[in-house]
Each structure stands twice: as structure tokens, then as C-alpha cells.
C-alpha positions in Angstrom: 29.2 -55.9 -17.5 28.5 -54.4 -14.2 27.9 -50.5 -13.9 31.4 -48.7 -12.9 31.4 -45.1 -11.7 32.6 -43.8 -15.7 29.8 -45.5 -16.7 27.3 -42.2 -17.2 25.8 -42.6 -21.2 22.8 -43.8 -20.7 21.0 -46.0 -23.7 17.2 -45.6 -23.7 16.7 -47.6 -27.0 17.8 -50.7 -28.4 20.4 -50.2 -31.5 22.9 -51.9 -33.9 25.7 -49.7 -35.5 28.6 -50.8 -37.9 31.7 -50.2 -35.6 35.4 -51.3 -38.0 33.3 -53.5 -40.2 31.5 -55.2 -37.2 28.0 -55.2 -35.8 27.7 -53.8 -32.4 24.5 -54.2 -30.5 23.4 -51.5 -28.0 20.2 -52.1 -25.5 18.1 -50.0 -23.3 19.7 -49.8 -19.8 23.2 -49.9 -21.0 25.7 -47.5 -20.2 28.8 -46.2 -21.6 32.0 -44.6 -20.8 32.2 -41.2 -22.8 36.3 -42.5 -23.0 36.5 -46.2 -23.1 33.0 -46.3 -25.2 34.0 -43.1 -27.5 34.4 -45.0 -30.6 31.0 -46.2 -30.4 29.3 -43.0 -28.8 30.6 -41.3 -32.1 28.9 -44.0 -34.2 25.4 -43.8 -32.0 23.0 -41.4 -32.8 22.6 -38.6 -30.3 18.7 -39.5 -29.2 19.7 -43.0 -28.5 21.8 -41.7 -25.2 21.4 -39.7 -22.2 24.2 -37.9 -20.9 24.1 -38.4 -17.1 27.4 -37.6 -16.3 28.5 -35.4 -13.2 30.0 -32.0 -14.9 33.5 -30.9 -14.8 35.4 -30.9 -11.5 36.2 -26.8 -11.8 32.4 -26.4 -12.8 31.4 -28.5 -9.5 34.0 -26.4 -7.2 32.4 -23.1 -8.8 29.0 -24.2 -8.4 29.5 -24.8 -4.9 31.4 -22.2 -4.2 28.6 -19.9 -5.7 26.1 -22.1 -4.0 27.5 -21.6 -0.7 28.6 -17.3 -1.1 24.6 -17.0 -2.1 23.4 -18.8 0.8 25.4 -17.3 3.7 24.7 -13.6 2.2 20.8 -14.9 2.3 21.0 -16.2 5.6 23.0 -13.1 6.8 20.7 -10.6 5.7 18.0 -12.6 7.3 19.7 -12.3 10.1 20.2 -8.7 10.2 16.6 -8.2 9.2 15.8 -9.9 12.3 17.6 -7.7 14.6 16.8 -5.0 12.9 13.2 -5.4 13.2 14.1 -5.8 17.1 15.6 -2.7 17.5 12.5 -1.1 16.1 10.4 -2.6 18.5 12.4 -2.3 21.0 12.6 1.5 20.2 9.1 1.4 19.5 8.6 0.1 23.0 10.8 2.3 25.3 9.0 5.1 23.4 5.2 4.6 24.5 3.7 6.1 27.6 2.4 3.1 29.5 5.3 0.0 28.3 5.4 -3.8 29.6 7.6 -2.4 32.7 4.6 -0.2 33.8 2.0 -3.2 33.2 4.2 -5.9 34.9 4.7 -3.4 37.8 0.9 -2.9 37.7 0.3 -6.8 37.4 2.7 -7.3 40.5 1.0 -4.6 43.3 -2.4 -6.3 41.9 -1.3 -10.2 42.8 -0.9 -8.6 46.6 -4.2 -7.2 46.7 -6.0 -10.1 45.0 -3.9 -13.1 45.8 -6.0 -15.9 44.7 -6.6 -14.4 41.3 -10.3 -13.8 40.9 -9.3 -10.6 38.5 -11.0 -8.3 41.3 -9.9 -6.1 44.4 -12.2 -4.0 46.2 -13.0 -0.4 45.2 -11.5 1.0 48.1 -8.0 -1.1 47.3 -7.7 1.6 44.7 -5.9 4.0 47.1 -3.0 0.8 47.8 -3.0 -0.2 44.3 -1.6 3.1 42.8 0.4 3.4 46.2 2.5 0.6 44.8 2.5 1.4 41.1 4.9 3.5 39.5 3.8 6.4 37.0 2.0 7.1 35.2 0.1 4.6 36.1 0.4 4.9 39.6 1.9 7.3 42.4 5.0 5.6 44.2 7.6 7.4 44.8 5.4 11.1 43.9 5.0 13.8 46.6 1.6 14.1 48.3 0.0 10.6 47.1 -3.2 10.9 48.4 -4.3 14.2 46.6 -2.8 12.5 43.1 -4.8 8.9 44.0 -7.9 11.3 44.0 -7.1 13.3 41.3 -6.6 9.8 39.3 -9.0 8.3 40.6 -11.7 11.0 39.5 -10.2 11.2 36.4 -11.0 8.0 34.9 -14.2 5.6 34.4 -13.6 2.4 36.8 -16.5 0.7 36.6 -17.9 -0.7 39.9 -19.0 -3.9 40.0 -21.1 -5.7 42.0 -20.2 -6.0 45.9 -18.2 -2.5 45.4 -15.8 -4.3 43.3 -13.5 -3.3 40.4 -11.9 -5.7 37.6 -8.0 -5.9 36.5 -8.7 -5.2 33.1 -11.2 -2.8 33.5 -8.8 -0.6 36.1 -5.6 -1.2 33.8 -7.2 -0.2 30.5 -9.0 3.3 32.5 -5.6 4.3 33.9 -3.5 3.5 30.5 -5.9 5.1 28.3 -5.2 8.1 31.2 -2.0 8.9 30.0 -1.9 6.6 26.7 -5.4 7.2 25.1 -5.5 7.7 21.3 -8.4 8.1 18.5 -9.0 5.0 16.9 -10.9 4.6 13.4 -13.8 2.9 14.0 -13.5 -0.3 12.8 -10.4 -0.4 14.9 -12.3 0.4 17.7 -14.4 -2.1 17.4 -12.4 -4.9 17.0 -10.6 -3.4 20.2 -14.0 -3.4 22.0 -14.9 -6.9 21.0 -11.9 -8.1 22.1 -12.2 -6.6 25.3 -15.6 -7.6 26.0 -14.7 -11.2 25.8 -12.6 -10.8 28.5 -14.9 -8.7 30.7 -17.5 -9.6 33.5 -20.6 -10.4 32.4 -24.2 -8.1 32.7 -23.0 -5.0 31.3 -21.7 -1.4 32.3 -22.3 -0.9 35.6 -24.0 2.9 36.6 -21.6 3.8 39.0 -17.6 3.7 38.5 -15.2 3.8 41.5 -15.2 8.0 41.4 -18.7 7.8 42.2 -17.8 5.8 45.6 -14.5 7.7 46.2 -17.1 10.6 46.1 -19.1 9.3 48.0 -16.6 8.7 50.8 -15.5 12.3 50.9 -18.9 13.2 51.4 -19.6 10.7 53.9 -16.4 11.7 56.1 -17.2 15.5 55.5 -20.4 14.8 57.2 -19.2 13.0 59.9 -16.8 15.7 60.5 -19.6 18.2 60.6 -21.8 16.4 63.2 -18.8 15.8 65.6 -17.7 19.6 66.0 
């Protein structure tokens, strides 16, 4: 007859048994109900039936339950992990010397000095550049700007480009590694450098950096004010 839900013995050969004095044929693809068919099941040899039927209802409920305790405790340790790991790096952030406020306040007085984004300002921009940026990178907000801007300036290795030019990166990465600058193993450093590079105006270090033209400013107006007295 048709397949019913107690239906859950399956027979994966053909067979005759002697059930009460009678011959009862079993065939492949038949199955039995471990209570209606237990009279035969008992007569059957075990190999000749596969017991597909769903375990006991108390084993299901504890399975699940189990199931469902071992899941949540997975997902709610990967959920602490996560936050965990955020509150390290968040840590891990507030504690450098130059952080993404510092760049992002960097990145914002340089979009007003270069608005059509070619990645370069003039050297003399310099001076209005670190008049809008914060420390350490910069001198807003610091008592007597200018002598700082020069003492920065002078400081670090901006290269100067061609048409008295400097570039975004090139300024950011002098003025981090200012006040951020750390000994890095060499192949560290070189994978640093590479990366950099890619990312860098073409033809080279220049000769001069923007200290040499800050110099030679000074020089020029010190001259000037010589001649005029």
C-alpha cells in the first residue's frame, strides 16, 4: 500500500519468511511499521531492513535543545570577540601620536589649498597648511606660529618638486614621521617604501626639499633688508 508517516523500515532486498504457518513475501522498496509490521520485523533478518525512523520525541527535544544552547554560546562569543578586538583598536588608535583625527584634519586644510585635487600645493603654502592643522602635525591654536612653522618646516625632508611644488603624501609622511617615526626591520621597510613609491611622482628624489627654499627665503628677505637701511 501507499507509504504512511509510521512507515520508516526500510527493505533493501527481496525476502520470503514463514510468518504463523504462512509465506510472507518482502521486496526491495517496501517499508514497515516497527508496530503494525513487528511480527514480521521479528521474523526478518536484521540486514534485510534499514531503520530510517525519526528518534524518540525526548531525544529530538534534547537534541535541539543542545543544538540551539551550543549555537547561541558560539555565536555570542563571536560576538564578544568582535567587540573585543574593537576596543583594542580603538585603544590602539587613541594611543598613537599622529591618529585618523590628525590626518583627516590634515586632509581637510589641504582640499583648501589644492581644491581641484592634483595632490600638490605650492612650497610656500606650507606656512597656511600647518596654520590650519592641529598638532602635532600642525600649529593651530599654538603661541607664536610662525617661529614653530619654521622650526617644522626645517625639521623635516619635503621634497620640492618641480615648479616649487610639494606632494600630499610626501608632506604628510615628513611631518608624521616628525613626531611618529619608528625603526623598521628592513624588509618592513621595504615593503613600506615600495608601497609608497607607487603612489609618488615620477623622476625621483628631488635635490632640494622645501627647507632649502624656506632657507632661501630668509636669506633673500635678510638681504633685502640690508640694502634698504
Amino acid at each position: 500500500g501507499a507509504m504512511v508517516r509510521e512507515d520508516c523500515m526500510y527493505v533493501n532486498a527481496n525476502f520470503t519468511v514463514n510468518l504463523n504457518g504462512k509465506a510472507v513475501d518482502v521486496t526491495v522498496g517496501d517499508y514497515l511499521d516497527p508496530r503494525n509490521d513487528a511480527a514480521l520485523l521479528d521474523v526478518l533478518p536484521g540486514e534485510v531492513t534499514d531503520n530510517q525512523c525519526t528518534p524518540s520525541p525526548i531525544l529530538s527535544v534534547i537534541f535541539f535543545c543542545t543544538f540551539m544552547l551550543l549555537v547561541t554560546y558560539l555565536l555570542l562569543q563571536l560576538i564578544i570577540g568582535i567587540i573585543l578586538d574593537n576596543i583594542q583598536a580603538t585603544a590602539y588608535m587613541d594611543s598613537m601620536a599622529v591618529g585618523t583625527d590628525h590626518i583627516s584634519a590634515y586632509v581637510t586644510a589641504w582640499e583648501e589649498l589644492d581644491p581641484f585635487g592634483t595632490g600638490f600645493i605650492p612650497v610656500t603654502d606650507l606656512t597656511a597648511l600647518l596654520y590650519d592643522v592641529p598638532p602635532p602635525l600642525g600649529v593651530r591654536g599654538l603661541e607664536k606660529p610662525n617661529l614653530k612653522i619654521q622650526e617644522i618646516i626645517m625639521s623635516v625632508d619635503i621634497p620640492n618638486r618641480a615648479g616649487n611644488r610639494v606632494h600630499f603624501l610626501e608632506a604628510l609622511h615628513a611631518l608624521a614621521g616628525r613626531v611618529a617615526g619608528a625603526e623598521l626591520p628592513v624588509e618592513e621597510e621595504y615593503y613600506v617604501h615600495a608601497k609608497l613609491v607607487e603612489k609618488l611622482p615620477k623622476g625621483g628624489m628631488p635635490k632640494y626639499t622645501a627647507a632649502h627654499v624656506y632657507a632661501a627665503i630668509a636669506v633673500r628677505g635678510a638681504v633685502r633688508g640690508f640694502l634698504q637701511r
